[in-house]
PyMOL CGO cylinders between C-alpha atoms (Angstrom):
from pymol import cmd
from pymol.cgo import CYLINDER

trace = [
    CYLINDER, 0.00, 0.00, 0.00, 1.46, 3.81, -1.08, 0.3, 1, 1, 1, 1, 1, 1,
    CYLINDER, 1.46, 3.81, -1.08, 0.64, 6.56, 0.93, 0.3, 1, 1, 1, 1, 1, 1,
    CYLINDER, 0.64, 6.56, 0.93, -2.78, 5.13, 2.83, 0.3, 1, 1, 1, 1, 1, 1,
    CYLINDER, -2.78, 5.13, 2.83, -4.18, 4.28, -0.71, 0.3, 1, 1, 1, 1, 1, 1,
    CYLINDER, -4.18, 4.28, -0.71, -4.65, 0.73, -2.48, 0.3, 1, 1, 1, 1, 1, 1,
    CYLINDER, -4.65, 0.73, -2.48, -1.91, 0.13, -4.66, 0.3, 1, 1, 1, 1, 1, 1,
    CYLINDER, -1.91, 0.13, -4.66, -2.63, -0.49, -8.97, 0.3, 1, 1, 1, 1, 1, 1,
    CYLINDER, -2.63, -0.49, -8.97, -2.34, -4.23, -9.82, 0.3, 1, 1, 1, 1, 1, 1,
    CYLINDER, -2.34, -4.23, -9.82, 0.62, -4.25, -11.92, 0.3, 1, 1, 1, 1, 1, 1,
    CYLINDER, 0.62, -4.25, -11.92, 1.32, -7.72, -11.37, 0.3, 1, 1, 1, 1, 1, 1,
    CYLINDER, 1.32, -7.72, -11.37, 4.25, -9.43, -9.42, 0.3, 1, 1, 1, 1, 1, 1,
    CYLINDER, 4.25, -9.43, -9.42, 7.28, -7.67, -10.00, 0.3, 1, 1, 1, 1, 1, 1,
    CYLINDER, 7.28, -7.67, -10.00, 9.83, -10.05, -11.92, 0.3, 1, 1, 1, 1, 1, 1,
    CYLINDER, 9.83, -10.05, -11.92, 13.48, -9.83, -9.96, 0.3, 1, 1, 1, 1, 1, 1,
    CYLINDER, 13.48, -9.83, -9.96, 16.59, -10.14, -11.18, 0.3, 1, 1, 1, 1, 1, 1,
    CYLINDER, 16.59, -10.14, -11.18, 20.20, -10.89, -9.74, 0.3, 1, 1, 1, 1, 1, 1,
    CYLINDER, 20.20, -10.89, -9.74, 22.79, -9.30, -12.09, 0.3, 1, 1, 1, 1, 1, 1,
    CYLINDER, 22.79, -9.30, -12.09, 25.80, -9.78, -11.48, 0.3, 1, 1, 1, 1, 1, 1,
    CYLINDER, 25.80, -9.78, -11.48, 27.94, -6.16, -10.26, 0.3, 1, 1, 1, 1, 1, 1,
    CYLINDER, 27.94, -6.16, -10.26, 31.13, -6.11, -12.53, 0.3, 1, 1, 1, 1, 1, 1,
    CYLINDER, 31.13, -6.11, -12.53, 29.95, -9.00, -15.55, 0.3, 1, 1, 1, 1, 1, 1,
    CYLINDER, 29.95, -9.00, -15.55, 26.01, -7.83, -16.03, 0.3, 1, 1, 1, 1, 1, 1,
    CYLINDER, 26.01, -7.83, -16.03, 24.42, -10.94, -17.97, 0.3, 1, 1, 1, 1, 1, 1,
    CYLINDER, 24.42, -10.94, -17.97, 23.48, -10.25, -21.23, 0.3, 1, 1, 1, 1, 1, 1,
    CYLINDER, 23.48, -10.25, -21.23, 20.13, -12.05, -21.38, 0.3, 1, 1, 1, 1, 1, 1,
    CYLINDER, 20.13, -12.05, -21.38, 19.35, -10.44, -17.95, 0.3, 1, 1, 1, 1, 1, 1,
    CYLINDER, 19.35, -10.44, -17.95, 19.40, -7.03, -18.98, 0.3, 1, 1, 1, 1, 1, 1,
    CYLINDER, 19.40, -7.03, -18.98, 18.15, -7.88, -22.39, 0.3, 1, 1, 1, 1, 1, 1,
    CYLINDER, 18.15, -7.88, -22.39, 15.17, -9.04, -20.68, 0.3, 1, 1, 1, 1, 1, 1,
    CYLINDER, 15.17, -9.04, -20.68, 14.63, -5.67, -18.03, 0.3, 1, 1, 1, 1, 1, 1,
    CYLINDER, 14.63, -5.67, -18.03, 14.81, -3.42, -21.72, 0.3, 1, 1, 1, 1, 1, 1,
    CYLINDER, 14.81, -3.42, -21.72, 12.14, -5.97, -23.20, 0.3, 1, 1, 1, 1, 1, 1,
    CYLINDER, 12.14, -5.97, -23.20, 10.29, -4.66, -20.03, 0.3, 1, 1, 1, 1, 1, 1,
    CYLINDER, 10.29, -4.66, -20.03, 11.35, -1.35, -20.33, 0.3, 1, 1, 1, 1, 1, 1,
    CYLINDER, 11.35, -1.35, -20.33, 10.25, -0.66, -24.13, 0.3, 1, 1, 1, 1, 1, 1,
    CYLINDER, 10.25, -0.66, -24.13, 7.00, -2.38, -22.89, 0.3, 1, 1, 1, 1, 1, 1,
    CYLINDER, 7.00, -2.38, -22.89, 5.73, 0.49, -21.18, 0.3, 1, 1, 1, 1, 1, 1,
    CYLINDER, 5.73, 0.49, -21.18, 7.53, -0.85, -17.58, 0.3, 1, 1, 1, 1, 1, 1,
    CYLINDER, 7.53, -0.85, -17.58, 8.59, 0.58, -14.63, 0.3, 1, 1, 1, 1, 1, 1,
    CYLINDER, 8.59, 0.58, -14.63, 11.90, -0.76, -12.62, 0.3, 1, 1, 1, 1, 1, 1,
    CYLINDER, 11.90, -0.76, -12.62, 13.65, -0.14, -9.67, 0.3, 1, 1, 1, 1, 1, 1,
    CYLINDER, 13.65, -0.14, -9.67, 17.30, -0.43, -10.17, 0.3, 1, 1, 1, 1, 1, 1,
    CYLINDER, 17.30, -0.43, -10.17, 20.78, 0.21, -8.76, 0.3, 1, 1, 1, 1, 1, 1,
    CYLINDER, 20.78, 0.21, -8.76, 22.81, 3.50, -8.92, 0.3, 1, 1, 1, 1, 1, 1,
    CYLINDER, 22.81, 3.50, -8.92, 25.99, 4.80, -7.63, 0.3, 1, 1, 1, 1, 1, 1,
    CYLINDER, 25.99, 4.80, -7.63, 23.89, 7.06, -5.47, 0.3, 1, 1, 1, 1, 1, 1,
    CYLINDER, 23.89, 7.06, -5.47, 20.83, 4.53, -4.37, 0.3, 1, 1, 1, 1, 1, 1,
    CYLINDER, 20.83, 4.53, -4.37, 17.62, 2.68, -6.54, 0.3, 1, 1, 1, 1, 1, 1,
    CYLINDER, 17.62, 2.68, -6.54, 16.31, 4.75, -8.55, 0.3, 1, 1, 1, 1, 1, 1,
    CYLINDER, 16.31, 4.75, -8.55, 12.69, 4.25, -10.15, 0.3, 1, 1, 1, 1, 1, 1,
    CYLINDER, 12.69, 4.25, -10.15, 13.06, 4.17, -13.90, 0.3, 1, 1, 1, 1, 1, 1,
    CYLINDER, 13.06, 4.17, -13.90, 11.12, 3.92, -17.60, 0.3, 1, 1, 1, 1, 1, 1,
    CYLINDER, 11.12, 3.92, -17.60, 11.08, 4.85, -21.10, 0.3, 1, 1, 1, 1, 1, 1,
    CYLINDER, 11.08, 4.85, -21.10, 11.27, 8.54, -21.81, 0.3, 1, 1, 1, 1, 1, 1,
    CYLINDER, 11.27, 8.54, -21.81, 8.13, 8.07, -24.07, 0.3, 1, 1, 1, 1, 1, 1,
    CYLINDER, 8.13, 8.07, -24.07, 6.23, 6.25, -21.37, 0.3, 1, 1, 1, 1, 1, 1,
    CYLINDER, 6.23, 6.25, -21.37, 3.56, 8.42, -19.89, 0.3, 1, 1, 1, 1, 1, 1,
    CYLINDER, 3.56, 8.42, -19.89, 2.33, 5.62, -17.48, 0.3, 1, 1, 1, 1, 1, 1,
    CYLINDER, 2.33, 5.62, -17.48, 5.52, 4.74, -16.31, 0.3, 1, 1, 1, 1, 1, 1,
    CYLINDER, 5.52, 4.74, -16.31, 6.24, 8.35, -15.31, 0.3, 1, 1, 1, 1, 1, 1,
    CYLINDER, 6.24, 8.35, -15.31, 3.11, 8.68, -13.58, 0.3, 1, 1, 1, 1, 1, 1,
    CYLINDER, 3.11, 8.68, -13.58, 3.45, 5.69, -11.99, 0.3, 1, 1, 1, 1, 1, 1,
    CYLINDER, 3.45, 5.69, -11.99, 6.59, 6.93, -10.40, 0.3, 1, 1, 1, 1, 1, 1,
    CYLINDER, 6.59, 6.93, -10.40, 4.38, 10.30, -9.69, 0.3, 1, 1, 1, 1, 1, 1,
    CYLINDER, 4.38, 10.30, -9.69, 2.37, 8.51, -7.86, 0.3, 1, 1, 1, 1, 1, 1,
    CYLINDER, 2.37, 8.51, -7.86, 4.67, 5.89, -5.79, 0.3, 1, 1, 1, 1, 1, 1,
    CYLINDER, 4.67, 5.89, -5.79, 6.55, 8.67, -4.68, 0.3, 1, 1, 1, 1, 1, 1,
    CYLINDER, 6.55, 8.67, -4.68, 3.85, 10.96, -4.38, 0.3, 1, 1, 1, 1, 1, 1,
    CYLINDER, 3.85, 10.96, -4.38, 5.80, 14.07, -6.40, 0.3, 1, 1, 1, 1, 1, 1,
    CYLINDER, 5.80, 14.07, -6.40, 4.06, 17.59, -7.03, 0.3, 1, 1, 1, 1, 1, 1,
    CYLINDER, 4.06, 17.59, -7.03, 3.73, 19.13, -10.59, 0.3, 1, 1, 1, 1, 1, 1,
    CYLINDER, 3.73, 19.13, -10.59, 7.12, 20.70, -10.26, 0.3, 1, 1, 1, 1, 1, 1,
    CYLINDER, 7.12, 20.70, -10.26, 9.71, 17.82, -9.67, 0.3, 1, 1, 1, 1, 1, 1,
    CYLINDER, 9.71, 17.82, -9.67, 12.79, 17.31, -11.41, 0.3, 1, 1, 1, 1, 1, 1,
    CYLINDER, 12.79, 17.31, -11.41, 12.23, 14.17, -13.29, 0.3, 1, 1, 1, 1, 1, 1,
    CYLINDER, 12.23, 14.17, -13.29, 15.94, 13.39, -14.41, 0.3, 1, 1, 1, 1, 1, 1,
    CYLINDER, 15.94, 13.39, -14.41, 17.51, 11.69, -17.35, 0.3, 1, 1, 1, 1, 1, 1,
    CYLINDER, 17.51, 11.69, -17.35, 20.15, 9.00, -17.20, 0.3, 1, 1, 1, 1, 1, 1,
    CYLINDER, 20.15, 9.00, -17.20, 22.43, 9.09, -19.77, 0.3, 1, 1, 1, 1, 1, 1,
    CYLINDER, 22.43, 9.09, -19.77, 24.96, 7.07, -20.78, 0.3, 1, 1, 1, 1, 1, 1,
    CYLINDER, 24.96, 7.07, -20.78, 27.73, 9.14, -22.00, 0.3, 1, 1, 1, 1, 1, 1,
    CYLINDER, 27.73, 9.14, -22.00, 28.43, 12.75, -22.29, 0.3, 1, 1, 1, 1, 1, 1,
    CYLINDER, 28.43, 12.75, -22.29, 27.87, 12.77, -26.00, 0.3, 1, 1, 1, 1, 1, 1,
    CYLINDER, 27.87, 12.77, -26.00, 23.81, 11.60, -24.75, 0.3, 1, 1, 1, 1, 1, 1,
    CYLINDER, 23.81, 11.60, -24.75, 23.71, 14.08, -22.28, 0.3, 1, 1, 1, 1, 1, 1,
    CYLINDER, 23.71, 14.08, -22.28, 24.93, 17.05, -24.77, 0.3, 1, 1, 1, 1, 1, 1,
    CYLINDER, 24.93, 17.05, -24.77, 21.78, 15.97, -26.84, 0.3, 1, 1, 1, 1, 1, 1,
    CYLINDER, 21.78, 15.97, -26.84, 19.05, 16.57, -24.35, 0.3, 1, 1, 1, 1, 1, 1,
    CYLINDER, 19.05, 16.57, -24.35, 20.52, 19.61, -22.45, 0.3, 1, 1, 1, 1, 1, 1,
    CYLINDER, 20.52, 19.61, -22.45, 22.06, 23.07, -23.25, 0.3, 1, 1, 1, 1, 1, 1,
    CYLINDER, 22.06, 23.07, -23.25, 25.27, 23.21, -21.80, 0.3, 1, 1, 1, 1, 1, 1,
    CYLINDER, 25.27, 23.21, -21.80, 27.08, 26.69, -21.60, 0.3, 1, 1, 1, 1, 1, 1,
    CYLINDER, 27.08, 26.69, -21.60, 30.67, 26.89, -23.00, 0.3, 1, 1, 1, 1, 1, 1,
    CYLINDER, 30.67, 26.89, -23.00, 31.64, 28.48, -19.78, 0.3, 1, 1, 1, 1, 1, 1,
    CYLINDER, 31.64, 28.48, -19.78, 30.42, 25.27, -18.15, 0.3, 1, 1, 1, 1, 1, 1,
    CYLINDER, 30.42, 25.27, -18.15, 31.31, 22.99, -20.74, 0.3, 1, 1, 1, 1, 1, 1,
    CYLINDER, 31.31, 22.99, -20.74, 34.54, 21.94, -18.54, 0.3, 1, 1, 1, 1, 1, 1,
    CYLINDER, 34.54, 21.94, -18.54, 33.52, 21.68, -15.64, 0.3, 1, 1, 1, 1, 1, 1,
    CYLINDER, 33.52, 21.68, -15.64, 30.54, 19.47, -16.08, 0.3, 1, 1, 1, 1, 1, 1,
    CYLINDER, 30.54, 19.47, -16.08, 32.36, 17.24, -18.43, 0.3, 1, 1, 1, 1, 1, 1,
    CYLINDER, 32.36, 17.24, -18.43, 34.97, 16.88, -15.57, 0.3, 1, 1, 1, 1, 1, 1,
    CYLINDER, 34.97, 16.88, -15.57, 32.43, 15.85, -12.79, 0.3, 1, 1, 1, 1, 1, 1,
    CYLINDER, 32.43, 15.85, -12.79, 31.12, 13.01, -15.15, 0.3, 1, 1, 1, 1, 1, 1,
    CYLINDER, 31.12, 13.01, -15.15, 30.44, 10.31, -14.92, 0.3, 1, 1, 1, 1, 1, 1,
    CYLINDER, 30.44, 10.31, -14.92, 29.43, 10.49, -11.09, 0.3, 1, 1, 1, 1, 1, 1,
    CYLINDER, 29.43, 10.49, -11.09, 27.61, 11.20, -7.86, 0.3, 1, 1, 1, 1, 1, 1,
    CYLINDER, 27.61, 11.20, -7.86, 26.16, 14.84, -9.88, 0.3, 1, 1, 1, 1, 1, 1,
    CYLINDER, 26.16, 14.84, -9.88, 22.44, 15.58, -10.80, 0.3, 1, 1, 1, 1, 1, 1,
    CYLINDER, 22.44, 15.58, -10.80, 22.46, 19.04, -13.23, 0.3, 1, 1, 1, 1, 1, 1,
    CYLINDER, 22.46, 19.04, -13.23, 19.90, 21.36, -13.88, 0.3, 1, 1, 1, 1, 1, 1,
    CYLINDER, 19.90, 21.36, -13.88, 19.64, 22.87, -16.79, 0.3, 1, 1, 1, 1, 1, 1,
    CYLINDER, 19.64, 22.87, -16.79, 17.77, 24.07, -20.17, 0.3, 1, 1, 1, 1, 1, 1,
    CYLINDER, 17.77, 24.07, -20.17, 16.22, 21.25, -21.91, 0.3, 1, 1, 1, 1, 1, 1,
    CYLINDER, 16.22, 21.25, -21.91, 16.47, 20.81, -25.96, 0.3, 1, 1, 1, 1, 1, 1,
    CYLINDER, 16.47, 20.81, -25.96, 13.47, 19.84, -27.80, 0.3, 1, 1, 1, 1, 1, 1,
    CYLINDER, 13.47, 19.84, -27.80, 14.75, 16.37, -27.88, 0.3, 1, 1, 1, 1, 1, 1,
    CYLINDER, 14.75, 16.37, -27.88, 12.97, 16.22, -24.26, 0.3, 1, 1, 1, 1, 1, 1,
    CYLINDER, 12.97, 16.22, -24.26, 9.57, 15.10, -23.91, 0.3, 1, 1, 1, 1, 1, 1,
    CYLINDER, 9.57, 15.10, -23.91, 7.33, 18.54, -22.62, 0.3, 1, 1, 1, 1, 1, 1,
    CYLINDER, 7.33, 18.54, -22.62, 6.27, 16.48, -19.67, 0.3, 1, 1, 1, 1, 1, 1,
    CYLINDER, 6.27, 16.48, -19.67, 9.69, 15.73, -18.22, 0.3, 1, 1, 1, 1, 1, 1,
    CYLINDER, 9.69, 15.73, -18.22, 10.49, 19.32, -18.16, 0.3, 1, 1, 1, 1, 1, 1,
    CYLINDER, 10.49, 19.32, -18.16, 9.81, 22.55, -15.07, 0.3, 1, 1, 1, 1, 1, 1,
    CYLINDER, 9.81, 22.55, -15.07, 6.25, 23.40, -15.74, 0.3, 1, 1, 1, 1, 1, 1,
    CYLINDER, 6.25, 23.40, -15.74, 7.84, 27.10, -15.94, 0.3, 1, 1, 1, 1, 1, 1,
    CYLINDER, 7.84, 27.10, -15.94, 11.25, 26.78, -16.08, 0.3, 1, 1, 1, 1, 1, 1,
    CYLINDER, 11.25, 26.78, -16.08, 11.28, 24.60, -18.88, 0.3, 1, 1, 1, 1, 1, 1,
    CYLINDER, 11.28, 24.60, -18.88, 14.78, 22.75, -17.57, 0.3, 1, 1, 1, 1, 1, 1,
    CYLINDER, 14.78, 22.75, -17.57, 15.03, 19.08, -16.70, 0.3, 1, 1, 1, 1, 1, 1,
    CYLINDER, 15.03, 19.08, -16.70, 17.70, 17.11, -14.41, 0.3, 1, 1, 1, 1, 1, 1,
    CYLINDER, 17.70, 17.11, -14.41, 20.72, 15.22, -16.01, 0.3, 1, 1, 1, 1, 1, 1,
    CYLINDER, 20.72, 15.22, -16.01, 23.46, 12.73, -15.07, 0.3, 1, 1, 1, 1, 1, 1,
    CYLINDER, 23.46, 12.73, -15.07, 25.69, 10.59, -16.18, 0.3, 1, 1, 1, 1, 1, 1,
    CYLINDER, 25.69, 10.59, -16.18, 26.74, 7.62, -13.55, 0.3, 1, 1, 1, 1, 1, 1,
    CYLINDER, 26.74, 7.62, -13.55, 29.16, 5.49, -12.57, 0.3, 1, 1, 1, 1, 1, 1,
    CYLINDER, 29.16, 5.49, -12.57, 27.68, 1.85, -12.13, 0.3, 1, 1, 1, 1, 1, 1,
    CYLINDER, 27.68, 1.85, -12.13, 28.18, -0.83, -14.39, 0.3, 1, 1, 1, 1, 1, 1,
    CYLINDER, 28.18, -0.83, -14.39, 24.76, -2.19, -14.23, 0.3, 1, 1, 1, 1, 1, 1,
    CYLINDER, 24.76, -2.19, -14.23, 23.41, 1.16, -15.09, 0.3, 1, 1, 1, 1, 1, 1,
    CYLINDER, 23.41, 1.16, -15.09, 25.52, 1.73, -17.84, 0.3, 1, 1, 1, 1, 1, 1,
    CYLINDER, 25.52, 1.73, -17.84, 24.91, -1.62, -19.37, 0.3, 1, 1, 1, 1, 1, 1,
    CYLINDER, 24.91, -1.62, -19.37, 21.37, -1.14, -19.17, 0.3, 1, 1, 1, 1, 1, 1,
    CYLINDER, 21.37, -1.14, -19.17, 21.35, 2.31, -21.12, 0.3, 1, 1, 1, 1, 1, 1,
    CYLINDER, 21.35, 2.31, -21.12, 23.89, 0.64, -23.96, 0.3, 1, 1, 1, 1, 1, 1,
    CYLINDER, 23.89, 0.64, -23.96, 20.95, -1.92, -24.33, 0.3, 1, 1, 1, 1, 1, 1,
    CYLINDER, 20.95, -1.92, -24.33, 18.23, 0.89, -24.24, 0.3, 1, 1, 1, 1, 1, 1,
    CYLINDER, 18.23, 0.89, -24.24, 20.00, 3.14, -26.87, 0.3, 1, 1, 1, 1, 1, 1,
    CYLINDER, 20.00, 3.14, -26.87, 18.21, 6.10, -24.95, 0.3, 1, 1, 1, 1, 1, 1,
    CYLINDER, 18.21, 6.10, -24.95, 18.06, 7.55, -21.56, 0.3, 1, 1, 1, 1, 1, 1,
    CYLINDER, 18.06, 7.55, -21.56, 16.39, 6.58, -18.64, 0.3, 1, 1, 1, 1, 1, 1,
    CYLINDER, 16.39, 6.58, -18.64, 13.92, 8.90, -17.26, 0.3, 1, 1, 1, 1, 1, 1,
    CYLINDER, 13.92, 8.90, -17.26, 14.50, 8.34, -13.46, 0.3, 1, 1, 1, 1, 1, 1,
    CYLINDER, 14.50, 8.34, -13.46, 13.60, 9.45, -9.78, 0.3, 1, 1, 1, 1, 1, 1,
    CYLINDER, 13.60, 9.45, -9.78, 15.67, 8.46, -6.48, 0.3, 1, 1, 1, 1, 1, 1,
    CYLINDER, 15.67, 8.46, -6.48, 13.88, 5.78, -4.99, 0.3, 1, 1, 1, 1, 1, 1,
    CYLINDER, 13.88, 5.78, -4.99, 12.48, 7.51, -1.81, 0.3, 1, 1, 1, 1, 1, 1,
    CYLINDER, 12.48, 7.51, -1.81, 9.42, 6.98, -0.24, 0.3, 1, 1, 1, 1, 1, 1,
    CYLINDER, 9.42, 6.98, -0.24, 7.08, 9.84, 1.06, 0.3, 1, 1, 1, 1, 1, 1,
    CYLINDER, 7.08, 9.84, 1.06, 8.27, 10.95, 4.47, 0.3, 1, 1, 1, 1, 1, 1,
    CYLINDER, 8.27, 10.95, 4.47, 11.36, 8.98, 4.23, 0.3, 1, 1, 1, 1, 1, 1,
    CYLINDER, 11.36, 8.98, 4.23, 14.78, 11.29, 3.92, 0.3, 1, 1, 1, 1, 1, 1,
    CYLINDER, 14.78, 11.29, 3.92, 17.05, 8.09, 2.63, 0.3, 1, 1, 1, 1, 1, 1,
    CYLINDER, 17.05, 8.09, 2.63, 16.68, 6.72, -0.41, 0.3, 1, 1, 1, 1, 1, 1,
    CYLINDER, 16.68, 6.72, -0.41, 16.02, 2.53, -0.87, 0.3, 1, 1, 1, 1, 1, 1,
    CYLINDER, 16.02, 2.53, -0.87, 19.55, 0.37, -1.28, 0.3, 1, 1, 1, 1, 1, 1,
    CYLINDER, 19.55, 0.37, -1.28, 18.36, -3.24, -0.81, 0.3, 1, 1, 1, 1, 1, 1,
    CYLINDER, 18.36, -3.24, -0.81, 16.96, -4.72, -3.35, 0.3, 1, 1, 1, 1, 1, 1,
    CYLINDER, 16.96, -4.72, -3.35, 14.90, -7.77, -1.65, 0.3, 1, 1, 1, 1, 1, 1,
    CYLINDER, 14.90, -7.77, -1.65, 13.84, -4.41, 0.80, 0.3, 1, 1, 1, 1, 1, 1,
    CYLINDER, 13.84, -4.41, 0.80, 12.44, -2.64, -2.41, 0.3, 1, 1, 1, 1, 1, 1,
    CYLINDER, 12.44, -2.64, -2.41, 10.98, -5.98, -4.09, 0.3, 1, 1, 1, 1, 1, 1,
    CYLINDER, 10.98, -5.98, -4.09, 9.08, -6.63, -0.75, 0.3, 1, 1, 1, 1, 1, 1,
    CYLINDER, 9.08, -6.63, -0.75, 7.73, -3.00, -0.73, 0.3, 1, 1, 1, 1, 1, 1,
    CYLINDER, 7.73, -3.00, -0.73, 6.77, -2.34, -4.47, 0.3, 1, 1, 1, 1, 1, 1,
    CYLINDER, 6.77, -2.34, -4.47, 6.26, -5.69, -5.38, 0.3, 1, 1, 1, 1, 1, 1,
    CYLINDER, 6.26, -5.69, -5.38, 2.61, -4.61, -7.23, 0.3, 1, 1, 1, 1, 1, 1,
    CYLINDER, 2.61, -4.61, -7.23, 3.82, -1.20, -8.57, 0.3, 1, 1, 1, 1, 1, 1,
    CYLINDER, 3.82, -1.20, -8.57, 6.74, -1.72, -10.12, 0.3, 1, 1, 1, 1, 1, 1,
    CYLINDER, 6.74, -1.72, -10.12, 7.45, -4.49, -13.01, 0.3, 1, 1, 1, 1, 1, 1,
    CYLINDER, 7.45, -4.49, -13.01, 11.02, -5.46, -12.06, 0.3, 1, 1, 1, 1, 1, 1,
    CYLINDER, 11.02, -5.46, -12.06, 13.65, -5.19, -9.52, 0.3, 1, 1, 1, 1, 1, 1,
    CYLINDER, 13.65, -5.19, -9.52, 17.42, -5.48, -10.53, 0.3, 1, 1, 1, 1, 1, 1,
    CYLINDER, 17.42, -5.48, -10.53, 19.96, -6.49, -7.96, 0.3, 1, 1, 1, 1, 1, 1,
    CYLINDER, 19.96, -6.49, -7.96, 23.32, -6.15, -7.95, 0.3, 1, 1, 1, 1, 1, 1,
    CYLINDER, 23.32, -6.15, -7.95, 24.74, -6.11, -4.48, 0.3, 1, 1, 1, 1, 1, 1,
    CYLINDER, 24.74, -6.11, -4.48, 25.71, -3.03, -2.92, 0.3, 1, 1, 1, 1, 1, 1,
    CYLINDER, 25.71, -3.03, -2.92, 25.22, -0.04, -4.60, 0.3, 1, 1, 1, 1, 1, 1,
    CYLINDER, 25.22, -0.04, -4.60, 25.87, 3.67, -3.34, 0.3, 1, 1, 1, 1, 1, 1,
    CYLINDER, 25.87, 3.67, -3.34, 23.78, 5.02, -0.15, 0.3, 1, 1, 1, 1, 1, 1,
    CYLINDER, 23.78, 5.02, -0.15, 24.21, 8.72, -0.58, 0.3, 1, 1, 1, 1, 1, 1,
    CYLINDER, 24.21, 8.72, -0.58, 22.11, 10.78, -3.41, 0.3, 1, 1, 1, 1, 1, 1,
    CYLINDER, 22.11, 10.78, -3.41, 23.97, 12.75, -5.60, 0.3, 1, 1, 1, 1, 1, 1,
    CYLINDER, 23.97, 12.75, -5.60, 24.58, 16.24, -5.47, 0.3, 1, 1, 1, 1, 1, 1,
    CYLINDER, 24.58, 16.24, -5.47, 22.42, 18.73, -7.45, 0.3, 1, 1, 1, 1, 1, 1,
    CYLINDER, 22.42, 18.73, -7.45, 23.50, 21.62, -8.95, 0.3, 1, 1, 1, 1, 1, 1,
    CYLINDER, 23.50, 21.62, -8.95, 20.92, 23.78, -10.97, 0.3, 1, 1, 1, 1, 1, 1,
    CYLINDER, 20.92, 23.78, -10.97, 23.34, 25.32, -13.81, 0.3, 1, 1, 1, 1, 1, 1,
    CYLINDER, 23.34, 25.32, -13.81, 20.32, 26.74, -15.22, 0.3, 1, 1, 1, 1, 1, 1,
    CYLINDER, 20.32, 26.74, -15.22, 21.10, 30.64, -14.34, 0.3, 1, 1, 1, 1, 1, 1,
    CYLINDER, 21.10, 30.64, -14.34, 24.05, 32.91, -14.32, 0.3, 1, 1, 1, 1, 1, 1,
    CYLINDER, 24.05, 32.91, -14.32, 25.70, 31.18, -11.24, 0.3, 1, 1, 1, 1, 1, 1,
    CYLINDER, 25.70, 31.18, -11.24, 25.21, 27.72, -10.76, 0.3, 1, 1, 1, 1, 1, 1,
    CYLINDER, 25.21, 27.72, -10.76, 23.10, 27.26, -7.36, 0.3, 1, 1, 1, 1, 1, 1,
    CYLINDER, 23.10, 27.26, -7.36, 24.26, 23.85, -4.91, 0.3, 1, 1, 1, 1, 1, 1,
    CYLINDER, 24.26, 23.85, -4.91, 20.41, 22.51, -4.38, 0.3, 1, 1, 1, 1, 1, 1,
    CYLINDER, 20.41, 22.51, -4.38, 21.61, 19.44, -2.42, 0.3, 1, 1, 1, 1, 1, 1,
    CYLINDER, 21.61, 19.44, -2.42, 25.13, 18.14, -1.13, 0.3, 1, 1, 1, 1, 1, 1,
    CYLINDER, 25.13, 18.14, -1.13, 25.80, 14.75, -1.90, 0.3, 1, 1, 1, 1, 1, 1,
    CYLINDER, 25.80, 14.75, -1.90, 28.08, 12.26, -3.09, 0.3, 1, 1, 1, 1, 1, 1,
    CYLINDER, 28.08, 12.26, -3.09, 29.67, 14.78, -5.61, 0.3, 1, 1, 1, 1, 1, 1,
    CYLINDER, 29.67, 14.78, -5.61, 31.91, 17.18, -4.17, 0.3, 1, 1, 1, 1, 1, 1,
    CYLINDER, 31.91, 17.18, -4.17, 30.11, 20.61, -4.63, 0.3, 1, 1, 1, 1, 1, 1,
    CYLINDER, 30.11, 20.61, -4.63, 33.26, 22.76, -4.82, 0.3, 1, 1, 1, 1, 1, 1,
    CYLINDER, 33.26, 22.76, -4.82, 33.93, 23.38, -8.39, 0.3, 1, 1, 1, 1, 1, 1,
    CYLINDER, 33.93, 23.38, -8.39, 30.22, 24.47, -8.38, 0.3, 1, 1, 1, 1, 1, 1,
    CYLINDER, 30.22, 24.47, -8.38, 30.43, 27.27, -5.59, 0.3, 1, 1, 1, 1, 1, 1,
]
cmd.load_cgo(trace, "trace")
C-alpha cells in the first residue's frame, strides 16, 4: 500500500540478480524488453535505486508520480549514458562545458535548459529545464547501452522517508505490485547525488551529496 491508498495491480514484479562487474546479457536484455513495454523498474545507482522507464512512457512516469507521491514541479531526471547523450538533451554553456564534463560520470544531478529532444512532460512546468546525469555503475551503464536512450529516473524515496532505498529484496518486498522489475546487484551507493541547478548565471548547490560541490560554488 502507497501513501494510505490501495496500490494499482501491476502484477508481481519479476526480480533479477545481475551480477555487479559482468552484467548478464540475457538479464538485462530481458529488463529493456520490459522497459520498451511500457515498464517501470527499480534499479541500482551509484547514489541509491532509482525508479526508472522509457522517456516516451507516460504511465511509467506517472506511476513513479504517484509511488513517490511528487508535485507538478519535480525534477524528473535523465540518465544518460555518456556525455555525447547528455549534450543531446541539455544546453550546456561553454563556460560550463569543462567543468561538467569533468564531474562526469558520477555522484552529480544538473539542472539545466532542456532541448526539444525532451519530452514537454519531463520538463519545469515554468522553467522549462530538466535534471541530467551521467553515472558510474556498471549495471546502469549496461542497461542504457541496451536501451539506446536515456532513462527517465527518480531516487527511490518513499514519502516521508529522507534516505533513499539500497536493498533490493527491501524494495521488491515493498513495491512488489507497482513496479514491473527489480534489478539487484549487491551493494550499490547510499548517498544521493549532489544537485547543482546550472540553469542561471551562477550555478546554485540545491543538495550536497556524493559529488563534491566545490567546483560548483
Amino acid at each position: 500500500m502507497i501513501h494510505g491508498t490501495e496500490p494499482k495491480l501491476w502484477g508481481v514484479a519479476k526480480y533479477f540478480d545481475v551480477h555487479p562487474d559482468s552484467p548478464q546479457p540475457r538479464l538485462i536484455g530481458q529488463v529493456v524488453d520490459l522497459l520498451r513495454a511500457d515498464g517501470l523498474i527499480a534499479y541500482p545507482t551509484d547514489s541509491g535505486y532509482a525508479l526508472g522507464c522509457q522517456m516516451g512512457s507516460k504511465e511509467g512516469i506517472d506511476r513513479i508520480r504517484e509511488i513517490r507521491d511528487l508535485d507538478s514541479d519535480h525534477h524528473f531526471t535523465l540518465i544518460c549514458r555518456d556525455f555525447a547523450q547528455f549534450g543531446t538533451f541539455v544546453q550546456v554553456s561553454n563556460a560550463l562545458f569543462r567543468s561538467v564534463k569533468a564531474a562526469t560520470p558520477g555522484g552529480y544531478t544538473f539542472i539545466l535548459p532542456a532541448t526539444r529532444e525532451v519530452p514537454r512532460r519531463l520538463l519545469h512546468p515554468r522553467k522549462k529545464t530538466v535534471g541530467v546525469r551521467i553515472p558510474d555503475h556498471v549495471v546502469t551503464q549496461a542497461l542504457l547501452a541496451e536501451l539506446g536512450e536515456p532513462l527517465v529516473s527518480s531516487t527511490l524515496l518513499m514519502p516521508g522517508e529522507t534516505e533513499p532505498q539500497t536493498q533490493g529484496w527491501d524494495i521488491k518486498e515493498r513495491l512488489d505490485h507497482v513496479v514491473d522489475a527489480v534489478i539487484d546487484s549487491g551493494e550499490c551507493g547510499a548517498t544521493p547525488t549532489t544537485v547543482v541547478d546550472l540553469s542561471q548565471d551562477e550555478p546554485v548547490i540545491l543538495r550536497r551529496g556524493s559529488g563534491d560541490p566545490s567546483p560548483f560554488e
